[in-house]
N, C-alpha and C positions, 0 to 999 in steps of 0.2 A: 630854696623854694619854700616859700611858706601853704600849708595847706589851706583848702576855701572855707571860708566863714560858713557855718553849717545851715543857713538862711539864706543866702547869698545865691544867684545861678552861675552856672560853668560858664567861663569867660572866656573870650578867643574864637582861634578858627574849630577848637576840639571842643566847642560847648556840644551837647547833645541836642539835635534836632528837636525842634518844639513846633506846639500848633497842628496843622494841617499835616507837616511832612510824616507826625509818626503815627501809625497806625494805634487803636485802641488796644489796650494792655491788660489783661483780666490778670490781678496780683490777689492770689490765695488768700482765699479768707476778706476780703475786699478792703484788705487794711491800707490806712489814710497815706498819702505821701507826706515827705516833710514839705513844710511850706517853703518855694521860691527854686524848687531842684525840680527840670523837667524831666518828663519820660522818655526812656530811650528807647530803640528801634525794634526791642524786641519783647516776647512775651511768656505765657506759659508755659505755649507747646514750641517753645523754641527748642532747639534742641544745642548741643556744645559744637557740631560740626558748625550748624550755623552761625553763632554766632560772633565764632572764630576765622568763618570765611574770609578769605583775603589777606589774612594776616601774616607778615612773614617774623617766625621768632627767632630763626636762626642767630647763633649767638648770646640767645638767653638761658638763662639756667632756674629750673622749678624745680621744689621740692615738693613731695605730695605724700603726706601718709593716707596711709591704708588702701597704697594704691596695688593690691595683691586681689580685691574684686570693688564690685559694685561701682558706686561712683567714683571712688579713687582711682578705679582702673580704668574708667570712662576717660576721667579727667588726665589720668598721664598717655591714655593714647591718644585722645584729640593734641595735646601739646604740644607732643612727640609729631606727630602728623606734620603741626605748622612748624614746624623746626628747631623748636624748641629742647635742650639735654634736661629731658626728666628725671630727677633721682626718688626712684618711687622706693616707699617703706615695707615692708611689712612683716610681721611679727616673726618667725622668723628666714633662714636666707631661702630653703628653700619654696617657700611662697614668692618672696623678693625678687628670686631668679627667674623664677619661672613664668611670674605677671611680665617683668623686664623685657625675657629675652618673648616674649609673643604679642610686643609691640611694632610699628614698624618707625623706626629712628631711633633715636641714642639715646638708652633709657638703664639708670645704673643701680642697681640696686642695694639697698643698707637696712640692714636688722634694724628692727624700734619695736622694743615691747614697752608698750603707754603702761602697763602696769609695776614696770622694775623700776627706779630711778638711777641706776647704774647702767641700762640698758638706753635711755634719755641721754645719759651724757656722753656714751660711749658714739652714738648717734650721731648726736651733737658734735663731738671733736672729730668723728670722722669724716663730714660734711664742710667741718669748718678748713680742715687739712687739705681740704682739695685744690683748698685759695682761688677761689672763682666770687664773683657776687652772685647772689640771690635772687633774681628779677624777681617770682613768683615762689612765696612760700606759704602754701597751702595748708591749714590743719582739717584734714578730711575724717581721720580713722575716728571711731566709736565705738560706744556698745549702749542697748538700753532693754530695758521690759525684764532686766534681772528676777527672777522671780522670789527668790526671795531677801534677806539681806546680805547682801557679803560685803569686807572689808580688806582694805590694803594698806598695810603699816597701819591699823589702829581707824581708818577712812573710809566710809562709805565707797561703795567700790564705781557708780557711775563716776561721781563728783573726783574721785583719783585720778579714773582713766580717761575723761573726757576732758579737764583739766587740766590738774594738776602733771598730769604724763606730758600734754602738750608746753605747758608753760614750763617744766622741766627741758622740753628741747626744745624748746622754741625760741626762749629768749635769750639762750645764748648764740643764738643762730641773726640776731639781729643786727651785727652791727656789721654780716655780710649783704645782709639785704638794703642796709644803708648805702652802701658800696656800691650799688648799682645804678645805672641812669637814672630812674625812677622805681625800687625796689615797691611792693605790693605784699602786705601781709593778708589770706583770705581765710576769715576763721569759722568753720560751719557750725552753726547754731543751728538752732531749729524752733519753728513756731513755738514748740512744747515749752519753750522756757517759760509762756504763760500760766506750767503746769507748778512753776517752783513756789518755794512756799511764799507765807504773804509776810516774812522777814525778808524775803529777797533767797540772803545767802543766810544761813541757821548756822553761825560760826561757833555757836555755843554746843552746837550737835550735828560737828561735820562727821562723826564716826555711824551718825544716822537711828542711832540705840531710838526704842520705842517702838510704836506703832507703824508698821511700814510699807510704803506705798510706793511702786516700782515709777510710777507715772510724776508724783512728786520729785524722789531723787532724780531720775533722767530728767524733771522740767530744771532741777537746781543747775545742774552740770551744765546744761545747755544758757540759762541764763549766766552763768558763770564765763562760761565761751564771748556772751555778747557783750559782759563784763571786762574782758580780758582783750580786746579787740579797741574797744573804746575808749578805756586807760590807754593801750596803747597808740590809738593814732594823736591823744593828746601829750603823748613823751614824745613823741615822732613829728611835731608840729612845725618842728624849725628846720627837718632835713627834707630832704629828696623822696621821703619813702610815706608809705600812707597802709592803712590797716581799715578793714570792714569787716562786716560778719555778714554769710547770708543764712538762710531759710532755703533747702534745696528744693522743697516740696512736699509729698506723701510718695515714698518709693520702694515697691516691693523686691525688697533686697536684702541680703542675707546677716541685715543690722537687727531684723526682726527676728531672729533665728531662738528668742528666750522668749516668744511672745507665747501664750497660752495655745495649741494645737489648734482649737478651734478658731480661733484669730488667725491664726496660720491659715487654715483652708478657707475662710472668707476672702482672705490677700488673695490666696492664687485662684480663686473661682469667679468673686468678680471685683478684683482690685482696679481691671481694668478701667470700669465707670469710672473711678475716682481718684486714682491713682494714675502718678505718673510713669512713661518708661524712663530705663537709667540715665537714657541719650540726653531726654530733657531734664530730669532731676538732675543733669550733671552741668545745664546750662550757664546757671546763676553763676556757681563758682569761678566758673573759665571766663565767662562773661569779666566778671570782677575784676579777674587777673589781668587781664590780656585787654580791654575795652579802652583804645586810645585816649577816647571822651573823658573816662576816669581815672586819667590822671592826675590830676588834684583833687578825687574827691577822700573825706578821709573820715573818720568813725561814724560810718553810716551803717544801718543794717535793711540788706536787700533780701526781697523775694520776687519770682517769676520777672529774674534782669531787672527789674525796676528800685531804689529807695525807698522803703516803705516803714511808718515809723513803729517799735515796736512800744512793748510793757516799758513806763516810764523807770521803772527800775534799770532795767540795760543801760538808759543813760545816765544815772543816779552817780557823780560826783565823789561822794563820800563810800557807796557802798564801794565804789569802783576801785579806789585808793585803800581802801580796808582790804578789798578780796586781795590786790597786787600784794601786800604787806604781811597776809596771812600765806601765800602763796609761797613768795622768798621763805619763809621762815618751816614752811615745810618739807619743803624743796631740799633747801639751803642751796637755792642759785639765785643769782644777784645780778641786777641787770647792768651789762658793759655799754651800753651807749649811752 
C-alpha cells in the first residue's frame, strides 16, 4: 500500500464524507486545513466513545503509554470497550496494574519509564515477545510546565521524556506494527510546539543550559513529537502502516501537576469555559487510530478529529532527518524496518 499524496483527497468507498453530509467543525485555534483533505464527521466536543461508536476492534492489539490516568486511561478504556487488547504503560507496574485491571476488556499492563533508556527497551522487548502486530500504537504519556531546569543523561528533561523515551520504545516497536493489516502510529503533540524555539530543535543546546523557559522546552519536545511522526510516515510510505501526530486539546489533567499553584486553581475554577473534558481531549487520538476513512492518510497533524496544518517547521524535511539522526545516536537505537 502506498500512502496518499499529502494534497490529494481520500479515495474510494472509505474517503471521508464532504460538503453538505459533514456537519461544521470548530478545530482549536481556527488553524487552516491542508489543501484538498476533507473534514470528517466529527468535532470538538466530540468525545472518544463517539467517535469510536460502531466500531468492532476485536482482534486488534494497541499500545498506549501513559495509560495509568488522564487521556491515556481514557484512550485505553474506550479501546478496550470496542474490543480492542490494550497494552497500556505506565511508569511503574503498580500504576500499570491497577489502570489495567479497572478497565472493562483485555487490557495488559507493562512498566515504561520515558525517563530510563533501559526501562524503553525493556519495554520494547517485552511487547515485542508477545509476537502479535500492533494495530494502534499510541505515544500518549508526558510531562511539561517543569519549573525549573532539569536534565537526563546530560538532556533537558521535557525534550528526553517526551521524545527521546518515546522514540527509545517506539521505534523498535515498528516493524510489529508493520505487521499488521494496516498498522497506525498516533504521536500526541500539542499546539505548544508553536512555543519551540525559532531554531526549531536547538541541537546545539539540547541539555537546555542558559536562560530557561518551561513553555519553550515543552514547545521543543512537542515539536519534536510532530517531527518524529512525520519522518516517520515518510520511512513508512511503501508499507501497510501510516503515522500522525495530534493536538488533543487544552485538558485539565494531571500533566499540569508542575504548572505554577495559581494556574493550578485557575484550571479547576473555570478551566471549564475553555477547557476540555478528558472524554473529548481523548477524542483526536482514538479518532486517528481507529477511523476507517484514515486509513491511508499518513504524516498529517490533527486537531479537534480534523487535519489541520501546523508550524512549518513540523513538516521541515531537513530538521526532520537531522532530529531522527541525532535521536539514534542518543538513544543508540536504530530503526529495524
Amino acid at each position: 500500500m502506498t500512502t496518499i499524496n499529502r494534497r490529494q483527497f481520500l479515495q474510494g468507498a472509505t474517503t471521508v464524507a464532504a460538503g453538505s453530509m459533514v456537519p461544521a467543525c470548530s478545530v482549536e485555534g481556527d488553524m487552516d486545513h491542508p489543501a484538498g483533505v476533507p473534514l470528517g464527521p466529527y468535532g470538538r466536543d466530540s468525545t472518544a466513545e463517539e467517535v469510536t461508536e460502531g466500531l468492532d476492534l476485536s482482534g486488534m492489539t494497541a499500545v498506549v503509554t501513559g495509560a495509568n490516568s488522564g487521556l491515556g486511561y481514557e484512550t485505553m478504556r474506550v479501546l478496550a470497550l470496542r474490543g480492542a487488547q490494550v497494552i497500556g504503560t505506565g511508569r511503574t507496574m503498580e500504576k500499570a496494574e491497577t489502570a489495567c485491571a479497572s478497565v472493562a476488556g483485555n487490557a495488559i499492563p507493562v512498566v515504561l519509564e520515558l525517563s530510563d533508556l533501559d526501562s524503553c527497551a525493556a519495554a520494547a522487548q517485552e511487547i515485542i515477545d508477545m509476537d502479535v502486530p500492533i494495530d494502534m500504537l499510541i505515544l500518549n504519556a508526558g510531562i511539561m510546565a517543569l519549573p525549573e531546569l532539569q536534565q537526563v543523561n546530560g538532556i533537558e528533561r521535557h525534550f528526553f521524556v517526551n521524545h527521546l523515551g518515546h522514540f527509545a520504545f517506539a521505534t523498535p516497536l515498528i516493524g510489529r506494527v508493520t505487521e499488521a493489516d494496516q498498522g497506525r502510529v498516533v504521536v500526541v503533540s500539542s499546539l505548544g510546539h508553536l512555543f519551540a524555539p525559532e531554531a526549531g530543535i536547538e541541537f546545539d543546546n539540547l541539555a537546555g543550559e542558559g536562560e530557561y523557559n518551561a513553555n519553550t522546552m515543552y514547545g521543543q519536545s512537542k515539536l519534536a513529537n510532530g517531527l518524529y511522526s512525520w519522518e516517520l510516515a515518510r520511512r513508512l510510505a511503501d508499507t501497510n502502516a501510516t503515522s500522525n501526530s495530534v493536538h488533543p486539546g487544552i485538558i485539565n489533567t494531571n500533566l499540569g501537576r508542575h504548572m505554577a499553584a495559581w494556574a493550578r486553581v485557575v484550571s479547576d475554577l473555570f478551566g471549564w469555559i475553555f477547557m476540555k473534558p478528558v472524554d473529548a481531549g481523548a477524542a483526536t487520538q482514538c479518532y486517528v487510530a481507529t477511523y476507517p476513512a484514515l486509513a491511508d492518510l499518513s504524516g498529517y497533524y490533527f486537531a479537534d478529529c480534523n487535519p489541520v496544518v501546523p508550524d512549518p517547521k513540523m513538516e521541515d524535511p531537513v530538521l526532520a532527518a537531522r532530529l531522527w539522526e541525532v535521536s539514534e545516536e542518543l538513544t543508540g537505537v536504530t530503526a529495524n524496518f
